[in-house]
gemmi code that builds the backbone of each chain (N, CA, C; Angstrom):
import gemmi

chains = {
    "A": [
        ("UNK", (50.596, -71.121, -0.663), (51.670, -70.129, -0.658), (52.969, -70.758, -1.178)),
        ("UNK", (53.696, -69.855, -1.808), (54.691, -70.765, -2.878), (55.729, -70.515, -1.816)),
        ("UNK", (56.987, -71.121, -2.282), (58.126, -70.467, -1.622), (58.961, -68.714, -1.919)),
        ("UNK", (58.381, -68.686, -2.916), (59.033, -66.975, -3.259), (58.301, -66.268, -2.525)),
        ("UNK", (57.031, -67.115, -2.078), (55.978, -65.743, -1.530), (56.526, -64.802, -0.176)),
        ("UNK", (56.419, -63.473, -0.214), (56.983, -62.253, 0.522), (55.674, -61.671, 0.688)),
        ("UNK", (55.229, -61.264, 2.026), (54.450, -59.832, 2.185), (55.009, -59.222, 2.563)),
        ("UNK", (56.475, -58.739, 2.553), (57.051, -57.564, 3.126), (57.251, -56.761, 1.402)),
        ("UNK", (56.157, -55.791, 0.906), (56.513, -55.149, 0.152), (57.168, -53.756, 0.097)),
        ("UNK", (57.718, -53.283, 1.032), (57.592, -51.721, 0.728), (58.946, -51.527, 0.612)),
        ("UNK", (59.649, -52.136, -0.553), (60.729, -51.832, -1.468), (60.958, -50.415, -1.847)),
        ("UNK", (59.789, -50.383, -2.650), (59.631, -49.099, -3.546), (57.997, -48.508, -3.096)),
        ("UNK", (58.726, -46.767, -2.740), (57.159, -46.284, -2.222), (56.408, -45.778, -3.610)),
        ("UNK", (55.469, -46.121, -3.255), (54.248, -45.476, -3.938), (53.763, -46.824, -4.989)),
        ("UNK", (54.876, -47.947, -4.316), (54.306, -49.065, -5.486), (52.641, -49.545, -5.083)),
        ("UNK", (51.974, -49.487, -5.984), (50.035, -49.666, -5.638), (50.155, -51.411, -5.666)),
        ("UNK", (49.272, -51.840, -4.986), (48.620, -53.126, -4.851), (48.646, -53.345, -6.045)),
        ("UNK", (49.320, -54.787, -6.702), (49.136, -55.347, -7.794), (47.336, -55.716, -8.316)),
        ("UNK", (46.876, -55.812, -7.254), (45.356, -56.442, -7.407), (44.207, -55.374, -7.886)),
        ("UNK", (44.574, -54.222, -6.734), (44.070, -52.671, -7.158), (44.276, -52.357, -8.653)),
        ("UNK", (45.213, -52.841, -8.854), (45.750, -52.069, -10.318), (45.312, -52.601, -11.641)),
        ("UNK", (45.449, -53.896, -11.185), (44.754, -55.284, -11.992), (43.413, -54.791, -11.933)),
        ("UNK", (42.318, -54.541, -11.202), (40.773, -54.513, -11.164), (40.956, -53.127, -11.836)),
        ("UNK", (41.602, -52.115, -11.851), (41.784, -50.847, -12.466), (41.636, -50.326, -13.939)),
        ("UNK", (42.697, -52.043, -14.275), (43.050, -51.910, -15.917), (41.955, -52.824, -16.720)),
        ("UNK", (43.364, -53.160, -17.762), (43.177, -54.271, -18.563), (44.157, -55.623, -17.764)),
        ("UNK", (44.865, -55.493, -17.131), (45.601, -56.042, -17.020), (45.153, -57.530, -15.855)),
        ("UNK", (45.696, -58.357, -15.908), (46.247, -59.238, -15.368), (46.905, -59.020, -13.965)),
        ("UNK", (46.494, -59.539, -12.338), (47.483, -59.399, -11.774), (49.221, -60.029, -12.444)),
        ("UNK", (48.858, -61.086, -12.833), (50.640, -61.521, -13.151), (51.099, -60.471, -14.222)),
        ("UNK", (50.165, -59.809, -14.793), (51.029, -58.884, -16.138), (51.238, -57.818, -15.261)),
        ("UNK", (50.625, -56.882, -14.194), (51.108, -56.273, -13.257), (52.574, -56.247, -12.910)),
        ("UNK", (52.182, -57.562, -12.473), (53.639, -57.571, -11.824), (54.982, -58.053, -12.751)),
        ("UNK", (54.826, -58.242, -14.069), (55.528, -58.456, -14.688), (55.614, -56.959, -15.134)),
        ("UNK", (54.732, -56.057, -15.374), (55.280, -54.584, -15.688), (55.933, -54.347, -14.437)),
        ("UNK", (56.029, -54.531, -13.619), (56.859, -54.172, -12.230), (57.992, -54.337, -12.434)),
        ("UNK", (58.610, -55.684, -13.523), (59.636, -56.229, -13.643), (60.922, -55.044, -14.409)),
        ("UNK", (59.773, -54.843, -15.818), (59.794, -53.583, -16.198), (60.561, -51.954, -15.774)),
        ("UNK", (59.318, -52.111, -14.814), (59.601, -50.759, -14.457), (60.958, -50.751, -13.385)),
        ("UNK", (60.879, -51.494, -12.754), (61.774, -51.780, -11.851), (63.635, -51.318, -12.332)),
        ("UNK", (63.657, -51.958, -13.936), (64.709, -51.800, -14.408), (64.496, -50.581, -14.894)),
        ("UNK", (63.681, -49.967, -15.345), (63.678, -48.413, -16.102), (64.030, -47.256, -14.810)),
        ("UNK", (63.531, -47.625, -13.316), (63.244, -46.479, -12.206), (64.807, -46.856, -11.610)),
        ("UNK", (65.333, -47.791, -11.813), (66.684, -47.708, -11.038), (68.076, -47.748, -12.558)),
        ("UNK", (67.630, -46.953, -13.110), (68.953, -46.971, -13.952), (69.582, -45.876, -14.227)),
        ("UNK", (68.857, -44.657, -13.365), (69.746, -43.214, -12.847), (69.742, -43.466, -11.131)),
        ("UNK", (68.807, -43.338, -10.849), (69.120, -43.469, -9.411), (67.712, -44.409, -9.136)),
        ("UNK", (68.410, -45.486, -7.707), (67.271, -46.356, -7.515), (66.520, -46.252, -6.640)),
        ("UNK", (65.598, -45.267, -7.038), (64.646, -44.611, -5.776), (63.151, -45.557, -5.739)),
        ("UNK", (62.700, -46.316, -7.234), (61.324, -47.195, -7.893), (60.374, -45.883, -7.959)),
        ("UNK", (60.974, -44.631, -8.406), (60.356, -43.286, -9.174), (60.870, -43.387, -10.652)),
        ("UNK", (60.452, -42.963, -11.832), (61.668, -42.788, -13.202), (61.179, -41.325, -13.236)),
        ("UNK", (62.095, -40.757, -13.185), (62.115, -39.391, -13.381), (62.593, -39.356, -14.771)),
        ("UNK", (62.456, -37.867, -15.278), (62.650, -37.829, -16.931), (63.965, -38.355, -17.371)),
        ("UNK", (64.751, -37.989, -16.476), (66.484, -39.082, -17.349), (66.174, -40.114, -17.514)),
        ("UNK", (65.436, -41.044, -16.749), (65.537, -42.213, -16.662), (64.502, -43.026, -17.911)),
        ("UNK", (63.370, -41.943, -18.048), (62.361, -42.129, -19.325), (63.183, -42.060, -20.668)),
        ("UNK", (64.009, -40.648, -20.597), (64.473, -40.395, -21.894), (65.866, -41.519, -21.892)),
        ("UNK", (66.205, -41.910, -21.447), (66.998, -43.402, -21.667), (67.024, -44.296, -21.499)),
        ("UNK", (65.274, -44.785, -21.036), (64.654, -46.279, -21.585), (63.839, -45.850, -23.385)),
        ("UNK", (64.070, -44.627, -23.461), (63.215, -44.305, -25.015), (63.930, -44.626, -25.880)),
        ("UNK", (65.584, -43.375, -25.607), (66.658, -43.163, -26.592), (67.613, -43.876, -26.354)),
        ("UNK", (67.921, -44.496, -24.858), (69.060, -44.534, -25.063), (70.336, -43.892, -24.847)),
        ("UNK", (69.644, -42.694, -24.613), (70.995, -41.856, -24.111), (69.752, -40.523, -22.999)),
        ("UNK", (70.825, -39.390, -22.508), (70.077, -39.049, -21.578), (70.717, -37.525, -21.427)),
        ("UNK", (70.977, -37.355, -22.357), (71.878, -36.059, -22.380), (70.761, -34.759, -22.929)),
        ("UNK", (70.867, -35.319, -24.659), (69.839, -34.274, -25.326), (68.401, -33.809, -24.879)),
        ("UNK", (68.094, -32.783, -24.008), (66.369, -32.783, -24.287), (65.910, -33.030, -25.249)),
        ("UNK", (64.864, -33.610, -25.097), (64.045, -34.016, -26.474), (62.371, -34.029, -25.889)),
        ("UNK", (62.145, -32.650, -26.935), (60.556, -32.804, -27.221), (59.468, -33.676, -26.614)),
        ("UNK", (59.694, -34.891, -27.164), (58.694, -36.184, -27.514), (58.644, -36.640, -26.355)),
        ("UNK", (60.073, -36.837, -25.370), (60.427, -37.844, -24.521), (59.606, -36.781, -23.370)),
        ("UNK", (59.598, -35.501, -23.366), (59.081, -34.789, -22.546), (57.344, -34.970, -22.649)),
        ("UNK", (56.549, -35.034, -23.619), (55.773, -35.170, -23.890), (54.968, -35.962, -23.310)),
        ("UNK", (55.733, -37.699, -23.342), (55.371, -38.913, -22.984), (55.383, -38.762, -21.235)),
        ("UNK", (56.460, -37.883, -21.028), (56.564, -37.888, -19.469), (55.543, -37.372, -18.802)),
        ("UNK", (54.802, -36.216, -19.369), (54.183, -35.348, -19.175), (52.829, -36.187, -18.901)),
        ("UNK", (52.214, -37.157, -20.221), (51.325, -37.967, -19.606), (51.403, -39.362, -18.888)),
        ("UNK", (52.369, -39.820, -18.275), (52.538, -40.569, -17.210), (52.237, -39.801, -15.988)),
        ("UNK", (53.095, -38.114, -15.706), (52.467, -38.125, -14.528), (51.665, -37.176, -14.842)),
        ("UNK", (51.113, -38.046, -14.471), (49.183, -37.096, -14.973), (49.085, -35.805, -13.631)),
        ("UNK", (49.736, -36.182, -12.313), (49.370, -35.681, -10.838), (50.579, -34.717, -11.114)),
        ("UNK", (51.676, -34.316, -12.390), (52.472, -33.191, -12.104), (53.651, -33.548, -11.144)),
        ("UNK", (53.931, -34.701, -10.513), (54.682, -34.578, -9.466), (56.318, -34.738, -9.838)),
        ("UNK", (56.726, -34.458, -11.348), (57.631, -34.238, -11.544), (58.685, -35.847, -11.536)),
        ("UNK", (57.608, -36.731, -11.452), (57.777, -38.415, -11.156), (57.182, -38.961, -12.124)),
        ("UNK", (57.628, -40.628, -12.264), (56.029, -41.086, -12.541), (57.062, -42.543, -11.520)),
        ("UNK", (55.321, -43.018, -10.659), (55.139, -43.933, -9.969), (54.758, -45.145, -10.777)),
        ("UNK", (54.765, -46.337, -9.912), (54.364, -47.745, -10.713), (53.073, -47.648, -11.023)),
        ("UNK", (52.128, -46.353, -10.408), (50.700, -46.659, -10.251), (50.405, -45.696, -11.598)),
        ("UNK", (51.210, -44.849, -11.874), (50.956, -43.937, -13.434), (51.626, -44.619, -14.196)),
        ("UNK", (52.448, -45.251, -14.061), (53.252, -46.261, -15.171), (51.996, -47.541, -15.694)),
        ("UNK", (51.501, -47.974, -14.835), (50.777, -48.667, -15.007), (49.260, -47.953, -16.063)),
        ("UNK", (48.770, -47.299, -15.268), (47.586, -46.439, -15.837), (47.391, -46.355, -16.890)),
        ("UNK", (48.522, -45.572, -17.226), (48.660, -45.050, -18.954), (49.200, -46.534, -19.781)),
        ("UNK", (50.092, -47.361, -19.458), (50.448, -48.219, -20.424), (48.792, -48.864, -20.827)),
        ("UNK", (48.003, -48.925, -19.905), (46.741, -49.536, -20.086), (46.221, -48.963, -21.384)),
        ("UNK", (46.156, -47.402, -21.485), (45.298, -47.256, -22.641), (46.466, -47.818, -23.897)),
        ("UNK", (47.328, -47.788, -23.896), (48.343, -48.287, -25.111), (48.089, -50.076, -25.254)),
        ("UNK", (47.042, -50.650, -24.549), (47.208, -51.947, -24.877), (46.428, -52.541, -25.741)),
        ("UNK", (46.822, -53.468, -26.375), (45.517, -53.759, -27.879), (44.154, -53.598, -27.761)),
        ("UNK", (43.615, -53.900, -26.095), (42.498, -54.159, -26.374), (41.949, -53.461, -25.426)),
        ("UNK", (42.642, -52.175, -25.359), (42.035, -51.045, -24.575), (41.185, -50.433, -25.598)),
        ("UNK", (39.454, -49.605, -24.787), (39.148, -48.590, -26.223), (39.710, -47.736, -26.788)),
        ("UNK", (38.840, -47.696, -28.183), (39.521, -46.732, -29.362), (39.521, -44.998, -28.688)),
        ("UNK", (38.480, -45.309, -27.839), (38.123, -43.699, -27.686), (38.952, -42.861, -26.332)),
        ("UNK", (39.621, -43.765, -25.782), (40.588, -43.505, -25.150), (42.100, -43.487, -25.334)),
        ("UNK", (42.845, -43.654, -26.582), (43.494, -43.571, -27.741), (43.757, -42.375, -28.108)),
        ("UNK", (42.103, -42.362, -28.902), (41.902, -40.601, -29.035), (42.044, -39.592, -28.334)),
        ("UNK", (41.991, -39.656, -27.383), (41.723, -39.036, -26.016), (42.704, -39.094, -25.730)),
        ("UNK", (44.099, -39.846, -25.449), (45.262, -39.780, -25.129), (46.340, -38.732, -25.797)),
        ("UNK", (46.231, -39.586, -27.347), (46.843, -39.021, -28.591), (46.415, -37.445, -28.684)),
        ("UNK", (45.284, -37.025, -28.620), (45.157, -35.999, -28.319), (45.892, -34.670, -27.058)),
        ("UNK", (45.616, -35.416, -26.067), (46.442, -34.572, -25.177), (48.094, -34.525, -25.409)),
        ("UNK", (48.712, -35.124, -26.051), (49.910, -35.593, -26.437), (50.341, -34.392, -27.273)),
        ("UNK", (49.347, -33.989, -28.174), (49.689, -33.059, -29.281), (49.376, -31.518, -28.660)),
        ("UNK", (48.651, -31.509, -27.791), (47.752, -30.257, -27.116), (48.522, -29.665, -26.266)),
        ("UNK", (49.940, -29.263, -26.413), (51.220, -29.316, -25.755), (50.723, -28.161, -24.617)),
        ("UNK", (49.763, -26.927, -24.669), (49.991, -26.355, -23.894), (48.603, -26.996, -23.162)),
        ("UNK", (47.215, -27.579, -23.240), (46.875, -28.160, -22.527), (45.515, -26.932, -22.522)),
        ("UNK", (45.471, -26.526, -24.038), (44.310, -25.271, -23.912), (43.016, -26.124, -24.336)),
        ("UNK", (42.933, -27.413, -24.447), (41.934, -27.960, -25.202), (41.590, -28.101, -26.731)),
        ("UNK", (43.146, -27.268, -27.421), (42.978, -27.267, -28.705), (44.696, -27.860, -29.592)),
        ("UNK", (44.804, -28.365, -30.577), (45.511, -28.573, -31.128), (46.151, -27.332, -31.872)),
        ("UNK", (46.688, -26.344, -31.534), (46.933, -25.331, -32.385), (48.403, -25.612, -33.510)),
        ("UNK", (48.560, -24.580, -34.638), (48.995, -24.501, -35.862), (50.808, -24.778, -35.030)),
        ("UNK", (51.026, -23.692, -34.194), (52.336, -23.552, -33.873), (52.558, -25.020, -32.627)),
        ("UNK", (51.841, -25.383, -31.974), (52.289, -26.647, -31.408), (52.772, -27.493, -32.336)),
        ("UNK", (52.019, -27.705, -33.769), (52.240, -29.389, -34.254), (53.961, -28.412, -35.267)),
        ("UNK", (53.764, -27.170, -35.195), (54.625, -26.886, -36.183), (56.385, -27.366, -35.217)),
        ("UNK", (55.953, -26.825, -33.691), (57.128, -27.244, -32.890), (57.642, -28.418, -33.093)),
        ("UNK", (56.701, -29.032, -33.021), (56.676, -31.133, -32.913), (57.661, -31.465, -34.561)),
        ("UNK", (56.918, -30.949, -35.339), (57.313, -31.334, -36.861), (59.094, -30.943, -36.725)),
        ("UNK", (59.941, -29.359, -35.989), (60.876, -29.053, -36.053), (61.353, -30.034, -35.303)),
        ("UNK", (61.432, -30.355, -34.236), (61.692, -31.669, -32.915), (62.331, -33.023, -33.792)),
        ("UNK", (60.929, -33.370, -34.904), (60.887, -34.321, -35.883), (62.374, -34.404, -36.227)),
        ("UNK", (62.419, -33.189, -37.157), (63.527, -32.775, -37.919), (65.030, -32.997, -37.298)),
        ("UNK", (64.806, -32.306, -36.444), (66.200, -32.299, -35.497), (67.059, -34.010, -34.938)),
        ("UNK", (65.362, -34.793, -34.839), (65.949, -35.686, -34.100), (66.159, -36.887, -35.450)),
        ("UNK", (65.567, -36.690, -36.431), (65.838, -37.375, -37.472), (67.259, -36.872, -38.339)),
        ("UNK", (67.435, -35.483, -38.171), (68.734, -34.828, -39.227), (68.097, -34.961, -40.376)),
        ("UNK", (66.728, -34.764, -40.890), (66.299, -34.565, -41.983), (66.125, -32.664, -42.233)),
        ("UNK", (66.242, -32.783, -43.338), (66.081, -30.960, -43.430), (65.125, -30.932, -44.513)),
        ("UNK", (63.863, -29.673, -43.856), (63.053, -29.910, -44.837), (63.063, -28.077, -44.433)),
        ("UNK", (62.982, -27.449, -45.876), (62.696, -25.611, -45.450), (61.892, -25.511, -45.336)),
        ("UNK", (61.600, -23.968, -44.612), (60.582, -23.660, -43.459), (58.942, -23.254, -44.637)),
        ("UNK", (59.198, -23.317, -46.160), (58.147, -23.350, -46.720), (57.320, -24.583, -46.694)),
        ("UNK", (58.497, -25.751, -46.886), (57.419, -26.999, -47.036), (57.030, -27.378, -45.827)),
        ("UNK", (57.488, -26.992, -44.570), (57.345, -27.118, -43.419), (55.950, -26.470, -43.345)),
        ("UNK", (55.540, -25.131, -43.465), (54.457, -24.519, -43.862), (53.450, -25.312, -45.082)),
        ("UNK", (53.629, -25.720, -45.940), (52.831, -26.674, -47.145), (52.160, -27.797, -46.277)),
        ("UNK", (53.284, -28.459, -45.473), (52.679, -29.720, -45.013), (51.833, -29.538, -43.783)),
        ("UNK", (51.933, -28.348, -42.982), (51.174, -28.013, -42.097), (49.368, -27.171, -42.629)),
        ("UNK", (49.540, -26.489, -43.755), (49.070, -26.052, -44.511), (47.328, -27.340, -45.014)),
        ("UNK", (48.731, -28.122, -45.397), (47.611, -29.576, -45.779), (46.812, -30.177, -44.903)),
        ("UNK", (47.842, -30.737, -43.688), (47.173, -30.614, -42.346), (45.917, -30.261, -41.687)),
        ("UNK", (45.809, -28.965, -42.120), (45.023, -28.280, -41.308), (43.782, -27.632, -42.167)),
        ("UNK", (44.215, -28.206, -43.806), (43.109, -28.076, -44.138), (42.383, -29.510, -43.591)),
        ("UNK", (42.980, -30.947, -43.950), (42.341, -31.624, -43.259), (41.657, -32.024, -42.187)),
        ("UNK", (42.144, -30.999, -41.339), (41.646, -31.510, -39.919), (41.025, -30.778, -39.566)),
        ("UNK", (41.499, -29.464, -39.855), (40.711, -28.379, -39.169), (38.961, -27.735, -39.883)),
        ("UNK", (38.307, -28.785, -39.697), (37.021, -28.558, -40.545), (36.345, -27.184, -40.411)),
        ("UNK", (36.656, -26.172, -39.581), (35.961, -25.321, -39.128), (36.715, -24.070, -39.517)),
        ("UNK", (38.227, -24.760, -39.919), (39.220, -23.132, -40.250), (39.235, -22.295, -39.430)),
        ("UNK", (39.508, -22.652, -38.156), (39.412, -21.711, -37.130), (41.272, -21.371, -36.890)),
        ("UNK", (41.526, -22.275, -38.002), (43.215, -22.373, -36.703), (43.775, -23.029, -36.235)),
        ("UNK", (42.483, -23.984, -35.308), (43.474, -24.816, -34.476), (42.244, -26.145, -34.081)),
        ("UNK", (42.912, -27.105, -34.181), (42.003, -28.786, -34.008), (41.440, -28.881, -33.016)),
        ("UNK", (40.103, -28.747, -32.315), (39.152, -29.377, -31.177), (39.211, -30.388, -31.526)),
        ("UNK", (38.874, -31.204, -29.947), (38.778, -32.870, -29.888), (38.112, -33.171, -31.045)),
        ("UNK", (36.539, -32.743, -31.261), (35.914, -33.443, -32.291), (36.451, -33.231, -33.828)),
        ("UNK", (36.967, -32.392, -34.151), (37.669, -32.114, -35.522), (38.862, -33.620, -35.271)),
        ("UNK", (39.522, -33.868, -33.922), (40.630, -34.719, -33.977), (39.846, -36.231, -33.983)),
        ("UNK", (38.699, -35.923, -33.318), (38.714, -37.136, -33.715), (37.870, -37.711, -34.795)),
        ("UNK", (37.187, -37.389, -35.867), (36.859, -37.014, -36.491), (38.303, -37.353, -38.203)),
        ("UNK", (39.198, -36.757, -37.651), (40.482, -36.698, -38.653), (41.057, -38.277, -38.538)),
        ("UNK", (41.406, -38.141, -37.081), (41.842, -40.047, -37.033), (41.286, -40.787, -37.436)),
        ("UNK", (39.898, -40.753, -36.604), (38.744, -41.821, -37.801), (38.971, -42.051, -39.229)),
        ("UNK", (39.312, -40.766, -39.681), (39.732, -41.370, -41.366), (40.949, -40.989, -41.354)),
        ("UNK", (42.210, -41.218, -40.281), (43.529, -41.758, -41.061), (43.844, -42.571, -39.384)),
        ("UNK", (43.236, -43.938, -39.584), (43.613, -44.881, -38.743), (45.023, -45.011, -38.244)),
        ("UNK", (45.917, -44.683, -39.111), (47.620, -44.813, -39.405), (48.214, -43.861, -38.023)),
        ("UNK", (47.171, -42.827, -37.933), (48.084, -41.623, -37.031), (47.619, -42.303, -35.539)),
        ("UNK", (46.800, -43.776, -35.202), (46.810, -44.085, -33.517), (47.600, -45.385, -33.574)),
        ("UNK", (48.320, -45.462, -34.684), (49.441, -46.728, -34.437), (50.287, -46.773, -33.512)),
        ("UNK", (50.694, -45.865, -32.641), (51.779, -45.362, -31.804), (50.869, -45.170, -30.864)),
        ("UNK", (49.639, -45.612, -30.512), (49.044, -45.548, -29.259), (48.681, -47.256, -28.885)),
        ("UNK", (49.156, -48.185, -30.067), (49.281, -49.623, -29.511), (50.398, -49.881, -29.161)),
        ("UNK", (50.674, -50.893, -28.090), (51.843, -51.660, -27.932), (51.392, -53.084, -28.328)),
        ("UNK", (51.943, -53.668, -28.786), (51.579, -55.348, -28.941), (52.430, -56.296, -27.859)),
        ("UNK", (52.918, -55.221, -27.550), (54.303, -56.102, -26.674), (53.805, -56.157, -25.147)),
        ("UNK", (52.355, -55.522, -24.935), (51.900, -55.560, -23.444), (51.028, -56.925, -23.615)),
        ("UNK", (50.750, -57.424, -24.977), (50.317, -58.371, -24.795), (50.749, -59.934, -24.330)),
        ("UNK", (52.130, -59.782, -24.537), (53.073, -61.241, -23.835), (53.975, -60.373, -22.665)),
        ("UNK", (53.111, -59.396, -21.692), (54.175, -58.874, -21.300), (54.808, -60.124, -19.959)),
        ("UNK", (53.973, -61.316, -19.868), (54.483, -62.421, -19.291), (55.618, -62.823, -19.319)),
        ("UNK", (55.673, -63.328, -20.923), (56.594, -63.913, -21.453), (57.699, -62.906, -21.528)),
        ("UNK", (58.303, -61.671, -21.789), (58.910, -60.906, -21.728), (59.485, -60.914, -20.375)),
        ("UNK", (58.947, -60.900, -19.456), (59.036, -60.415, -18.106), (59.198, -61.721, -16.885)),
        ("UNK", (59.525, -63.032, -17.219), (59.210, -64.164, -16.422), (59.370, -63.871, -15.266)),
        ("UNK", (60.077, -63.055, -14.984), (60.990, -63.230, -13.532), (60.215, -62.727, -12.512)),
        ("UNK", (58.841, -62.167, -12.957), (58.039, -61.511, -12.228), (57.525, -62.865, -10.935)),
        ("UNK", (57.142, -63.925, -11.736), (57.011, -65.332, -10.986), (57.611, -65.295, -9.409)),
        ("UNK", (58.901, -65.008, -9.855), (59.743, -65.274, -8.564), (59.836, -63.793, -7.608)),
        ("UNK", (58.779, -62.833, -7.676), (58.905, -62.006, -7.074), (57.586, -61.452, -6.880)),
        ("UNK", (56.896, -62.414, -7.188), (55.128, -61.921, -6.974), (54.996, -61.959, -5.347)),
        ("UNK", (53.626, -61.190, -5.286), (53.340, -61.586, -3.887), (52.133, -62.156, -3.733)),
        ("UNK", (51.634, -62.012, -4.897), (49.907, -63.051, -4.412), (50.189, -64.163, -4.600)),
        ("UNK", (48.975, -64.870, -3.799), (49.193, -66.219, -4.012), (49.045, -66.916, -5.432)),
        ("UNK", (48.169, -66.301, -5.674), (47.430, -66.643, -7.092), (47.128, -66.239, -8.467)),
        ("UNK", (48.913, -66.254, -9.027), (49.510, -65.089, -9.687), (48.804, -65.500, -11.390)),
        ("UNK", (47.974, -66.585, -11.586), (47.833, -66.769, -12.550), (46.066, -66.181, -12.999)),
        ("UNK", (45.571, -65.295, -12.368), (44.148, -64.201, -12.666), (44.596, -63.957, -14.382)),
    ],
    "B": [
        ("UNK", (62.184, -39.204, -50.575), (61.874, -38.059, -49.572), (61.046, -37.182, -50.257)),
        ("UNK", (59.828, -37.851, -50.092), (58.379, -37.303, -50.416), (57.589, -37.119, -48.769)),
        ("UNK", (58.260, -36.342, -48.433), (57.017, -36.142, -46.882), (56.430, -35.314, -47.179)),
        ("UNK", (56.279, -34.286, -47.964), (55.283, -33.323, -48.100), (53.554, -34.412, -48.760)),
        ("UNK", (54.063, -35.502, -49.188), (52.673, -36.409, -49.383), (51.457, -36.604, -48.107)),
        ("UNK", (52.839, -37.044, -46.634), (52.370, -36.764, -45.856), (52.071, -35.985, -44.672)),
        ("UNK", (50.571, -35.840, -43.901), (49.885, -34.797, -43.196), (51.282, -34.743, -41.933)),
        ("UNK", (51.234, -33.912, -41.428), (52.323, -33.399, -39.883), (52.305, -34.689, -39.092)),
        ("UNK", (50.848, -34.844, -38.589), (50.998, -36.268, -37.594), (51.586, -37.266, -38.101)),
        ("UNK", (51.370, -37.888, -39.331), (51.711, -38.424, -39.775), (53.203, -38.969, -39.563)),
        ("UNK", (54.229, -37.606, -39.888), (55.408, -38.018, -39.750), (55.986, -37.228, -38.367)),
        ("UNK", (55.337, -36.579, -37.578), (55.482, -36.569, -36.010), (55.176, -38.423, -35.510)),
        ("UNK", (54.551, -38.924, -35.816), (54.177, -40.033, -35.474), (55.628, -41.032, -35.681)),
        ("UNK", (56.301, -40.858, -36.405), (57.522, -41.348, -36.820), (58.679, -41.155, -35.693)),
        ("UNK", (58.588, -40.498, -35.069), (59.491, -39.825, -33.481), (59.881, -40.982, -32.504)),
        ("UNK", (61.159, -41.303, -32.758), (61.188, -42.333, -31.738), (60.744, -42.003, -30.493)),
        ("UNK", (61.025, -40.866, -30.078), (60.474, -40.242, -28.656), (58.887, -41.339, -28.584)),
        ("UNK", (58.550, -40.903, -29.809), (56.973, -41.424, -29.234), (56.606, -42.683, -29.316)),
        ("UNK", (57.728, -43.082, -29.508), (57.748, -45.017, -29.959), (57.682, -45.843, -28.913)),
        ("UNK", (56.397, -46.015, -27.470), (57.066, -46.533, -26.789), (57.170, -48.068, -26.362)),
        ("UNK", (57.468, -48.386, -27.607), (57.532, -50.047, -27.878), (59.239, -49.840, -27.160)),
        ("UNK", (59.844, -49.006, -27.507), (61.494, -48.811, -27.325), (61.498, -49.148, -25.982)),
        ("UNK", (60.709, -48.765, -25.143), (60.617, -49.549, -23.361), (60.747, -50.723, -23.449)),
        ("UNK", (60.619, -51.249, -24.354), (60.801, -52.948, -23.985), (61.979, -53.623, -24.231)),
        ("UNK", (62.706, -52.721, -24.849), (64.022, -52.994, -25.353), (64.964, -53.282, -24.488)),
        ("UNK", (64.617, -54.382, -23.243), (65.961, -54.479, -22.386), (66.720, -55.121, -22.462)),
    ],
}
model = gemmi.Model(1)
for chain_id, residues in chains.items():
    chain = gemmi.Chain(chain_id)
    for i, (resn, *xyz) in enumerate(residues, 1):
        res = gemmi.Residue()
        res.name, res.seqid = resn, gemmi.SeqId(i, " ")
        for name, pos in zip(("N", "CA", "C"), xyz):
            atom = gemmi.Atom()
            atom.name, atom.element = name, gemmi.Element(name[0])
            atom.pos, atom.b_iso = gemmi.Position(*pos), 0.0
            res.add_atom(atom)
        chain.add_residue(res)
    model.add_chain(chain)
structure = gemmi.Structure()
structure.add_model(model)
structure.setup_entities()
């Protein structure tokens, strides 16, 4: 037992057993708790409850915390998977898992998918990705008119939508990614891979004994 | 400013919103 070592954890509720979470993932107990380090600073920088509620997401994203934004809602949406209008260390954790290099491809898909499936009908429809594309626009200050906006959705959906029904099922999506690898780049992080080194300070605030698993 | 080359995801994928490497940015 080191000298930092503490079993008095219950700082922050709903924080899960580093070890639980570790046998859960991909992860590492010490990368655990170095995402703790993480999260720790993201859940107390509106109010320090060790919950991040959406202000606190949309200004570890942007940066600022004013504008709704689309995307940032999006991302929130699959952290808390349970709806609770939160996300805990134990959904923070969860989901960063499938974003890590050497999580599977087919859970990627499966992510990226629900991401786009905004209302959650099981299908990618024409007017969701068309919302997302305006969102795009807005948050870039690019202006593109509402024809080529239509052209590029147009193209889209001839690509993807193999069946011309309208609107993308999983297998049409995944199916489309398979041949444009480019669109699950934003479902890696590379940065969960030293999230050690990023995060040292976790060391001095672990609680297992045997932080190096 | 050729985006009509590329498909919707494509440049939805471009969204910082969805960038969330930006979490690490402390």
């Amino acid at each position: 037992m080191g000298c930092f070592h503490s079993k008095t954890r219950k700082q922050f509720p709903g924080h899960e057993d580093p070890v639980l979470l570790a046998s859960q993932t991909a992860f590492s107990v010490s990368e655990v708790e170095a995402l703790f380090e993480l999260f720790k600073s993201i859940s107390s920088s509106v109010i320090d409850d060790g919950l991040i509620n959406k202000e606190e997401l949309q200004l570890a994203l942007f940066k600022n915390r004013k504008k709704e934004n689309l995307f940032a809602n999006r991302i929130f949406d699959l952290f808390d998977v349970k709806q609770k209008g939160v996300i805990d260390f134990g959904d923070f954790v969860r989901l960063l898992n499938v974003f890590h290099p050497n999580a599977p491809q087919e859970d990627k898909i499966n992510l990226s998918f629900k991401l786009y499936d905004m209302d959650g009908t099981g299908y990618i429809e024409r007017q969701e990705v068309k919302q997302m594309l305006i969102a795009l626009l807005c948050e870039s200050e690019m202006k593109l008119a509402d024809e080529t906006i239509e052209m590029i959705l147009d193209k889209t959906f001839v690509e993807a939508d193999i069946d011309q029904d309208g609107k993308i099922d999983k297998s049409e999506w995944h199916n489309f990614v398979t041949r444009n690898p480019s669109l699950l780049k934003i479902m890696t992080l590379p940065y969960l891979r030293d999230i050690t080194t990023t995060f040292p300070s976790f060391v001095f605030n672990s609680e297992v004994d045997e932080v190096a698993t | 400013a050729a985006p009509v080359t590329m498909n919707a995801f494509e440049l939805i994928s471009t969204s910082q919103g969805l960038n969330l490497g930006s979490l690490f940015d402390r």
